[in-house]
C-alpha positions as CSV (number, residue, x, y, z in Angstrom):
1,X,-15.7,3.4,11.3
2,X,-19.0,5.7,11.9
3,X,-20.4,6.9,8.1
4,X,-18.9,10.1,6.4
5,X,-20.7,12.9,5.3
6,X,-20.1,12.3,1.1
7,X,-23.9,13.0,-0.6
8,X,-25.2,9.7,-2.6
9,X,-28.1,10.5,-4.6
10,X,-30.2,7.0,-3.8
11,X,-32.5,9.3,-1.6
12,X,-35.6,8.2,-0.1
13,X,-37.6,11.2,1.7
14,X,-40.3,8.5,3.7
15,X,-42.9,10.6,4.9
16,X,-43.7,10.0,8.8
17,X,-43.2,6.6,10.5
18,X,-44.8,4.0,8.9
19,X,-46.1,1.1,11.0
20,X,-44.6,-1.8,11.3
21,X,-45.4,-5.6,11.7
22,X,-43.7,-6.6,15.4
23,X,-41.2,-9.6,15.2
24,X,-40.9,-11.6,18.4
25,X,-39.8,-9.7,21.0
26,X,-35.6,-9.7,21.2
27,X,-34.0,-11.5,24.4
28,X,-32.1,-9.5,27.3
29,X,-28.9,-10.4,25.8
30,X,-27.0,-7.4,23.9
31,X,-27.7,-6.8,20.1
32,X,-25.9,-9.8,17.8
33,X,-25.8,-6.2,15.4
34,X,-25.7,-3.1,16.9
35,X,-27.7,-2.0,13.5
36,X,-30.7,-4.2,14.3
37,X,-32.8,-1.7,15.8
38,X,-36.2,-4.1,15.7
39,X,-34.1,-7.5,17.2
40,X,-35.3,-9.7,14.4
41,X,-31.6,-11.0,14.2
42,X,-31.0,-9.1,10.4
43,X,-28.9,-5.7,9.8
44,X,-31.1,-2.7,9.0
45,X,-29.9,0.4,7.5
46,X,-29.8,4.0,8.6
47,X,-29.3,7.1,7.0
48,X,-29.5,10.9,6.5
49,X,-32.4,12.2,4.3
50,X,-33.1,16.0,4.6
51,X,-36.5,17.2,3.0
52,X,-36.2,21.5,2.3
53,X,-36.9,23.5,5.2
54,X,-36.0,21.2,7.5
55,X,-33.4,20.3,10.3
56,X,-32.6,16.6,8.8
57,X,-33.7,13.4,10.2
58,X,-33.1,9.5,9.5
59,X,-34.8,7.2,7.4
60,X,-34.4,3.2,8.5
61,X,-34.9,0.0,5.8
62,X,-35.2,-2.7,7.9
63,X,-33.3,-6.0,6.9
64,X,-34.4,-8.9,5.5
65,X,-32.8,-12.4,4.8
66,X,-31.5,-11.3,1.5
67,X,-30.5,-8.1,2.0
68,X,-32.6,-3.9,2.4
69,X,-36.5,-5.0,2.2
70,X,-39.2,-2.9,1.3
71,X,-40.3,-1.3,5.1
72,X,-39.1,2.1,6.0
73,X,-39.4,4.4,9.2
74,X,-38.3,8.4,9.4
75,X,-37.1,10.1,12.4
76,X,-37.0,13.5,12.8
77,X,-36.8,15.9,16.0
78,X,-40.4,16.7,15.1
79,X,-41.0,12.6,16.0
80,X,-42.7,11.8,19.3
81,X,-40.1,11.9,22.3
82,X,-37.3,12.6,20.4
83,X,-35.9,15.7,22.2
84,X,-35.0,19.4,20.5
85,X,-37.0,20.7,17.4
86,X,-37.0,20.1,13.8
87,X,-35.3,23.7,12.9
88,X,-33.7,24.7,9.6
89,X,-30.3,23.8,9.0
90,X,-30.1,21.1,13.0
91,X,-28.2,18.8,10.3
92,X,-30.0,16.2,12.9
93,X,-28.9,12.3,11.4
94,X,-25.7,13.8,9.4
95,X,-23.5,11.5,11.1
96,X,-24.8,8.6,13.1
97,X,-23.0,5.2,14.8
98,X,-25.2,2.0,15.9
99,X,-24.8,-0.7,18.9
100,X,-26.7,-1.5,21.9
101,X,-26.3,0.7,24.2
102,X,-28.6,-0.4,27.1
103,X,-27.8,-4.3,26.5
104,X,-31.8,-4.5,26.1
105,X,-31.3,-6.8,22.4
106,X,-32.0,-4.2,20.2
107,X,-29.7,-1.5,18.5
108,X,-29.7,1.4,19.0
109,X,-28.5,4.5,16.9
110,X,-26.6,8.0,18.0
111,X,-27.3,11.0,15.8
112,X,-25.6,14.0,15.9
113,X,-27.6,17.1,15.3
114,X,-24.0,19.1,14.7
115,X,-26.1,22.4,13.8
116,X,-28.3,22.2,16.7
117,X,-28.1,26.0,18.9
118,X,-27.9,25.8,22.4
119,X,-27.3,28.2,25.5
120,X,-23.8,29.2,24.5
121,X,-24.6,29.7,20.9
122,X,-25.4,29.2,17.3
123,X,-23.8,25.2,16.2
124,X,-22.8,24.5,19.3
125,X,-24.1,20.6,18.5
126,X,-25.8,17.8,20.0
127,X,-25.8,13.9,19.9
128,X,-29.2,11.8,20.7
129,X,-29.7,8.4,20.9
130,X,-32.8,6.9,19.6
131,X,-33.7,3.6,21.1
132,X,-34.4,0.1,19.5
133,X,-37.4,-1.7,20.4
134,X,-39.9,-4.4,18.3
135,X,-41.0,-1.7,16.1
136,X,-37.4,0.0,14.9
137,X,-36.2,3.2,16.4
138,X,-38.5,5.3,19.1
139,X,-38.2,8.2,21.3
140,X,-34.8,9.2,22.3
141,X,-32.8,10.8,25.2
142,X,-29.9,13.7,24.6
143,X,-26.0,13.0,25.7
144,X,-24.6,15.2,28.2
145,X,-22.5,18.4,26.5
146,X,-19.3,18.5,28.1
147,X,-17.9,21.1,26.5
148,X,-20.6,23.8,25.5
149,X,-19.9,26.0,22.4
150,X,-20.1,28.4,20.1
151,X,-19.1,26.6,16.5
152,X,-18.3,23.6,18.4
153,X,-20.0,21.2,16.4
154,X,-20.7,18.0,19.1
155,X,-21.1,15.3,17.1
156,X,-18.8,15.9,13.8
157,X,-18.1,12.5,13.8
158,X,-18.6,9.3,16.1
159,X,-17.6,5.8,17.1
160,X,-19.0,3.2,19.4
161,X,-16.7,0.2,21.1
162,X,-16.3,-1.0,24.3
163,X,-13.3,0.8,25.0
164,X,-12.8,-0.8,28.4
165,X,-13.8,-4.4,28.3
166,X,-16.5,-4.8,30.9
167,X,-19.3,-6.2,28.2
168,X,-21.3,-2.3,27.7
169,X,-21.0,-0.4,24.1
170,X,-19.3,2.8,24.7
171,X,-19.1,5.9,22.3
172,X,-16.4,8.6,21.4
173,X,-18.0,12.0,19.9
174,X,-15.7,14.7,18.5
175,X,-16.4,18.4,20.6
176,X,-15.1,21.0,18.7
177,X,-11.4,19.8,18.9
178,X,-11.4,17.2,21.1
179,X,-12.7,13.9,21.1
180,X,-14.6,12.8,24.5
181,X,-15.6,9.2,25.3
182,X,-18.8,8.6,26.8
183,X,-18.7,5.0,28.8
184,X,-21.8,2.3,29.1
185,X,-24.3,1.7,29.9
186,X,-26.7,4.3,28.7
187,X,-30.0,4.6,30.6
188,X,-33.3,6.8,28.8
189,X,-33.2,9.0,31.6
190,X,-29.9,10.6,30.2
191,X,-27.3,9.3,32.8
192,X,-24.2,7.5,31.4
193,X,-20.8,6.0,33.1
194,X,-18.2,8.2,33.2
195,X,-17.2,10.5,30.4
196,X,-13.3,10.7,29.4
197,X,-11.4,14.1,27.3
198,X,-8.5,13.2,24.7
199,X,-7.2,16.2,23.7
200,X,-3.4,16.0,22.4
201,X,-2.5,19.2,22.5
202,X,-3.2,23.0,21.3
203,X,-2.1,22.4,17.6
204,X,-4.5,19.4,16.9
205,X,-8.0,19.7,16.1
206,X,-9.7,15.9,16.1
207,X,-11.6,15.3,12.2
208,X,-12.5,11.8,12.1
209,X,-12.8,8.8,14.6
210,X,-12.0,5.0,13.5
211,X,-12.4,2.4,16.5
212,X,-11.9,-1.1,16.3
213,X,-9.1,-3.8,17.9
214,X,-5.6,-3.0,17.0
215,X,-3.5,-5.1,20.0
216,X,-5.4,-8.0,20.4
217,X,-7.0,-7.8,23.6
218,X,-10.7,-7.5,24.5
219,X,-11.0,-3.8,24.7
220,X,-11.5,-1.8,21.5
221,X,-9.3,0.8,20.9
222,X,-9.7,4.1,18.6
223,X,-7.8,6.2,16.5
224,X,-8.4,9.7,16.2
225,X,-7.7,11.5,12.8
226,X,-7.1,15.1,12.9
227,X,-5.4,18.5,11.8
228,X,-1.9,19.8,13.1
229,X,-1.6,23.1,12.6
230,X,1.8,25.3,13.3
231,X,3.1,28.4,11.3
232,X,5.6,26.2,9.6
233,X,3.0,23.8,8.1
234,X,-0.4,21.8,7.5
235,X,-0.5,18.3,8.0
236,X,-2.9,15.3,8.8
237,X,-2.1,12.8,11.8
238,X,-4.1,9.6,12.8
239,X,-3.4,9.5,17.1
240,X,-3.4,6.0,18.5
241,X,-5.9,5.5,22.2
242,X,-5.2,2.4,23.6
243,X,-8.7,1.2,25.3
244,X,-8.2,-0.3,28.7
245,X,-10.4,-1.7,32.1
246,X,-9.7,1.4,34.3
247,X,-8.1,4.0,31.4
248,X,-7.6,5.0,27.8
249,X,-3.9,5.1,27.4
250,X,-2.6,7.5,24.4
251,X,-0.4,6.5,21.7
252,X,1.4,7.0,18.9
253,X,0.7,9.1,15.8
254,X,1.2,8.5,12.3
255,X,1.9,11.4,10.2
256,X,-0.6,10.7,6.9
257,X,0.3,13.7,5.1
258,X,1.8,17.6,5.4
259,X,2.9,20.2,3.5
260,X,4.7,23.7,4.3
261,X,2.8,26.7,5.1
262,X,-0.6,26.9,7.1
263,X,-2.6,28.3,3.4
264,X,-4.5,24.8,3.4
265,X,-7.1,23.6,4.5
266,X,-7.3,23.5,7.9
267,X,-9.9,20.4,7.4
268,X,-7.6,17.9,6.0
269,X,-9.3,14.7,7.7
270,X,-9.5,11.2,5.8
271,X,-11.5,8.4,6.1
272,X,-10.3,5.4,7.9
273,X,-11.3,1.8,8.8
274,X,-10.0,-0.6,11.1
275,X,-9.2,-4.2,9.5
276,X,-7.1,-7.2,9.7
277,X,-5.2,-7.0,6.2
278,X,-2.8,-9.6,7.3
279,X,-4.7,-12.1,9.6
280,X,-2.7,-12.3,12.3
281,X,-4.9,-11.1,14.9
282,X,-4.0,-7.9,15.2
283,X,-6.6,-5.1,13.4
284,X,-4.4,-2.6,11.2
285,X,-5.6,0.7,10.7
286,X,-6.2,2.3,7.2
287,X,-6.7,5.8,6.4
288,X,-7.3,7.6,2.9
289,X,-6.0,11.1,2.8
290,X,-7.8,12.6,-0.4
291,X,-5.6,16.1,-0.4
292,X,-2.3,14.9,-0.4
293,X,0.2,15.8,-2.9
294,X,-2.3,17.8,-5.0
295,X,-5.4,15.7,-4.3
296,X,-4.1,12.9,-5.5
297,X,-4.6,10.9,-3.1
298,X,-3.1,8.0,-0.8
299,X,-4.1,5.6,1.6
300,X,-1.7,4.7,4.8
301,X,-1.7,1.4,6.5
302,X,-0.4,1.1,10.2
303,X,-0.4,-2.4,11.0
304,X,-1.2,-3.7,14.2
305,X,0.1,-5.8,16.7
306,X,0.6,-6.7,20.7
307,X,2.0,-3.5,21.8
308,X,-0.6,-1.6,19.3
309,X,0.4,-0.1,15.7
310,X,4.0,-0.9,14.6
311,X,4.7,-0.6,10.7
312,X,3.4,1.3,8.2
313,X,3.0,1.3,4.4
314,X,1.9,3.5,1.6
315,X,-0.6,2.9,-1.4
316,X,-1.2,5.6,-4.3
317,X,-1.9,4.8,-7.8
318,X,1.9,4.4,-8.6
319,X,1.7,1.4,-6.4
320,X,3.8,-1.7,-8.2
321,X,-0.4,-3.5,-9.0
322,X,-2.6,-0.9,-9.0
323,X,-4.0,0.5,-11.8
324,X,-4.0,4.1,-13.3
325,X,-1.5,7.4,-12.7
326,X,-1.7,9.5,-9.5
327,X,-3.1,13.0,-11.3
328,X,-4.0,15.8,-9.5
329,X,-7.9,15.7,-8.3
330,X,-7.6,11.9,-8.7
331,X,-8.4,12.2,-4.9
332,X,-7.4,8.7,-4.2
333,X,-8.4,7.4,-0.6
334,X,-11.4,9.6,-0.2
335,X,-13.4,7.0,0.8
336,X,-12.1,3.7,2.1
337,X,-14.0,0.0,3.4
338,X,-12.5,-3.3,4.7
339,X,-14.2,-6.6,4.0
340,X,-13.1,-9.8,2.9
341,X,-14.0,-9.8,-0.7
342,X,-12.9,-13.8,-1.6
343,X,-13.8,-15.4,1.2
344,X,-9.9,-16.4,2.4
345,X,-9.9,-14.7,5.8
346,X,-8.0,-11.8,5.1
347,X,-9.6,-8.6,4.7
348,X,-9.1,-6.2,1.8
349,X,-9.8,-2.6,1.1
350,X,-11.8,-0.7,-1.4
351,X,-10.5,2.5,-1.8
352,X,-12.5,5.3,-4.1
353,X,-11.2,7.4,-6.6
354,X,-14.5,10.1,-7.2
355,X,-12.0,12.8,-8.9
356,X,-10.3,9.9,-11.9
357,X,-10.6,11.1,-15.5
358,X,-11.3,8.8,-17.9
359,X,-11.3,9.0,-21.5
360,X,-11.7,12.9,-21.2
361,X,-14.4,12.7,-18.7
362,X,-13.7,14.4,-15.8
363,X,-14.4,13.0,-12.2
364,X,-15.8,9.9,-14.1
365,X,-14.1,7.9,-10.8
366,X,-13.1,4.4,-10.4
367,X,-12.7,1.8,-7.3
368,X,-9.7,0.3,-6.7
369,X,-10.1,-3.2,-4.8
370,X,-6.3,-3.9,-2.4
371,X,-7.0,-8.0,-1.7
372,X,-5.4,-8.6,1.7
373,X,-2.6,-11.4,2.5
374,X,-0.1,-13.2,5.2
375,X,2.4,-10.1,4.6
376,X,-0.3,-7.2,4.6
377,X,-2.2,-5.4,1.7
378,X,-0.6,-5.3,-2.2
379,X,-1.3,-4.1,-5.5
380,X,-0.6,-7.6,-7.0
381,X,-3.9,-9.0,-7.8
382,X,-5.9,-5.5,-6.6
383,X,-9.1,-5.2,-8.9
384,X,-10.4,-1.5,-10.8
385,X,-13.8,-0.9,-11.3
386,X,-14.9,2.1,-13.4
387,X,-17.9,2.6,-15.6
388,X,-16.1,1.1,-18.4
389,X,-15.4,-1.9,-17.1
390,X,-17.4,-5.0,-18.9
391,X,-20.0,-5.7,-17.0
392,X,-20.6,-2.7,-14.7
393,X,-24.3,-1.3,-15.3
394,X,-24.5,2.8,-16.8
395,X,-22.6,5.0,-19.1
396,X,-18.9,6.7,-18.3
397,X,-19.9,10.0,-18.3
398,X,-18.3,13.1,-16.5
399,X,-18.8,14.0,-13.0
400,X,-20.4,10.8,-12.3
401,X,-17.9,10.6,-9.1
402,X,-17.7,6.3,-9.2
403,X,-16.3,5.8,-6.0
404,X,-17.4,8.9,-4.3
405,X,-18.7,6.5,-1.2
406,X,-17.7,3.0,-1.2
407,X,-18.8,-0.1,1.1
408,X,-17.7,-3.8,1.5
409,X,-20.5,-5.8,3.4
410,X,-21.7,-9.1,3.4
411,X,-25.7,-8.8,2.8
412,X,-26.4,-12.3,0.8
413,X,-24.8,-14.2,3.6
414,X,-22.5,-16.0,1.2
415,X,-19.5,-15.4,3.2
416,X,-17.9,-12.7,1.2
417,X,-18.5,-9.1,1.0
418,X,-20.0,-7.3,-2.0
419,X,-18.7,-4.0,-3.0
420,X,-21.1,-0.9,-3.0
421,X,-20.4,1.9,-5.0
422,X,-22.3,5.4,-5.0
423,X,-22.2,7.8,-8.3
424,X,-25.1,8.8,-9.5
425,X,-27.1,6.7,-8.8
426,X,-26.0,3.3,-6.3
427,X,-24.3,0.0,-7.4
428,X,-23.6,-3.3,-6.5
429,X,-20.9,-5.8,-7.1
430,X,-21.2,-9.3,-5.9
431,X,-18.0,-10.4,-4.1
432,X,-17.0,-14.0,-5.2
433,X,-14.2,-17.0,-4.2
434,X,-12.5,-14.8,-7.1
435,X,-13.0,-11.4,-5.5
436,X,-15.5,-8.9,-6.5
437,X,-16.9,-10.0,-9.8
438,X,-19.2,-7.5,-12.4
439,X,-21.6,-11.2,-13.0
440,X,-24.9,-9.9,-11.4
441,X,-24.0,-6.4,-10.8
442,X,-26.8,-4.1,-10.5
443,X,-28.0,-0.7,-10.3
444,X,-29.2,-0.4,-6.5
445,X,-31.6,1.4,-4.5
446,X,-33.3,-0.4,-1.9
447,X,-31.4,2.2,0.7
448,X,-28.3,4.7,-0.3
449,X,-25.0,3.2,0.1
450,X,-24.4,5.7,3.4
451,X,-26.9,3.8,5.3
452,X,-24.2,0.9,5.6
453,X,-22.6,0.9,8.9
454,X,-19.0,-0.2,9.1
């Protein structure tokens, strides 16, 4: 899943590009990671950092063999051949989604600039991609706008894949309400392969984008999160898109929340990740929805399998294993992440609650940790993290918003992933053969916790 928008307060503001050493030159093969924008074979990290008075712009910490080192690059449309100009409020490097999309070896990244003005008006959007090479990220080259806008917003969120098997990374950007997919390769001179339009109908307005393999095949698929809106109701959907060689087939929908009346927000959205819970091959789609039943929260898993998704469960914190009450503002599922914590093969799911009171402090937060097994995700066994737990660095204290950004990834190579958690200020808890363990967590800020690509 490309990175959400929630604020972490690890910020580095790097001033200018710094230079960097130059590894050996990557081979003509595609990226191993699409996030290894300098081809020296380690994950680096990417992320937004905004400095006042100006349009945004990306910061990079290159990876080393244990994990975020200590060299840093900054990107902004004021950088040498990176198209538009560094204007107030551009939101350029907001949202951004890494892979190779010229096959040259190194990543590569796409950056939306979502406030960027253009011929047919104010936000009308724009998505760059800046191009990997020996020495990180350089230059860039401007997507094609297919659907030029007022308030149209190209690039609210994105999501790479090769959607139709034939070896090139592709990449889906929401336009306004509809999500458009953008086929590889991608050349420097601006040209791509051809550009598809999913648009389900008038009622549905596209929020979030989640792509991954759901039936097994070699294509990726994607699911598109978004708003249905009628004068009966609000609710919250998650549409199925079957990748495939010569099409993208539409699917199925999974209704993830709704109430009555059209008085709510009309930006419902979730977070999502696709995973395979249950190890059968088959990648099962999760998706938080923080605003349902009075923010409370709940996370919906549609499990996957030959034909695409088939069944679905429901987690909240009433869940027969999970820990905690579901209380309004709890905002259970804002933020979600799949990794295999234990090291058994199955993946499980952190799932943030920012808004969780504890003790009287309000929007303390908590982490809730769903381990993954033959029959799918369960409570039994699922892990809570708070500030309170033994073990976990700083002082419970309100609005400290634990959990307001979580990640599971895998950056001491030990085979299991670690959990990252952003309040204020940025954790990390080492993932173990027992699950994620509070023995050598640490306060963290070699790079913010949104700079962790999916």
């Amino acid at each position: 899943m490309p990175i959400r928008t929630t604020a972490t307060l690890a910020t580095f503001l790097v001033a200018g590009l710094i230079p960097l050493t130059l590894p050996a030159a990557a081979s003509a093969a595609p990226a191993k990671h699409g996030d290894d924008f300098n081809g020296d074979g380690y994950r680096d990290y990417a992320y937004s950092s905004f400095s006042a008075g100006g349009g945004g712009g990306v910061t990079v910490v290159f990876g080393t063999a244990t994990g975020p080192g200590s060299t840093h690059q900054r990107i902004t449309q004021a950088s040498p051949g990176v198209p538009g100009a560094d204007e107030a409020d551009d939101m350029f490097g907001e949202v951004r989604a890494a892979a190779d999309f010229d096959g040259d070896g190194y990543g590569d990244l796409a950056v939306a600039a979502t406030g960027e003005n253009g011929s047919q008006g104010a936000d009308q959007g724009a998505v760059t991609v800046l191009w990997g090479s020996a020495s990180g990220l350089s230059e860039g080259t401007t997507l094609p706008n297919k659907n030029p806008g007022r308030n149209n917003y190209m690039g609210k969120d994105l999501a790479t894949g090769d959607f139709n098997g034939d070896g090139k990374q592709d990449l889906a950007v929401i336009n306004d309400s509809m999500t458009y997919v953008y086929r590889g390769p991608f050349k420097r001179s601006g040209t791509t392969g051809t550009v598809t339009k999913l648009d389900k109908t008038t009622s549905f307005y596209a929020s979030a984008l989640i792509s991954g393999k759901v039936n097994g095949d070699s294509k990726t698929d994607l699911a598109i999160i978004g708003d249905v809106v009628s004068p009966e109701y609000i609710a919250s959907d998650v549409w199925f898109i079957k990748g495939g060689a010569s099409s993208l087939t539409p699917g199925n929908s999974l209704r993830l929340e709704s109430q009555s009346g059209n008085g709510g927000s009309s930006e419902r959205g979730g977070d999502g990740v696709i995973a395979d819970f249950d190890k059968d091959g088959y990648g099962d789609i999760a998706v938080g929805t923080s605003l349902y039943s009075t923010h409370k929260g709940r996370v919906s898993v549609w499990y996957g399998s030959s034909t695409g998704p088939s069944r679905s469960t429901r987690f909240t914190q009433s869940t027969s294993g999970v820990a905690g009450t579901p209380e309004n503002y709890d905002e259970f599922g804002d933020s979600v992440s799949a990794g295999d914590v234990n090291g058994d093969g199955y993946a499980d799911l952190a799932v943030g609650v920012r808004g969780e009171e504890i003790d009287g402090q309000e929007y303390a937060g908590g982490v809730h940790v769903l381990k993954g097994r033959a029959s799918g995700l369960s409570g039994t066994g699922s892990q809570w993290f708070a500030r309170n737990t033994p073990g976990v660095p700083g002082a419970l204290t309100a609005d400290d918003q634990f959990g307001g950004l979580v990640r599971l990834r895998d950056t001491d190579d030990d085979g299991t992933a670690d959990l990252y958690v952003s309040a204020v200020g940025s954790l990390r808890l080492p993932g173990s053969a027992g699950g994620i363990t509070t023995a050598g967590a640490t306060e963290y800020d070699a790079a913010p916790i949104d700079s962790f690509l999916e």
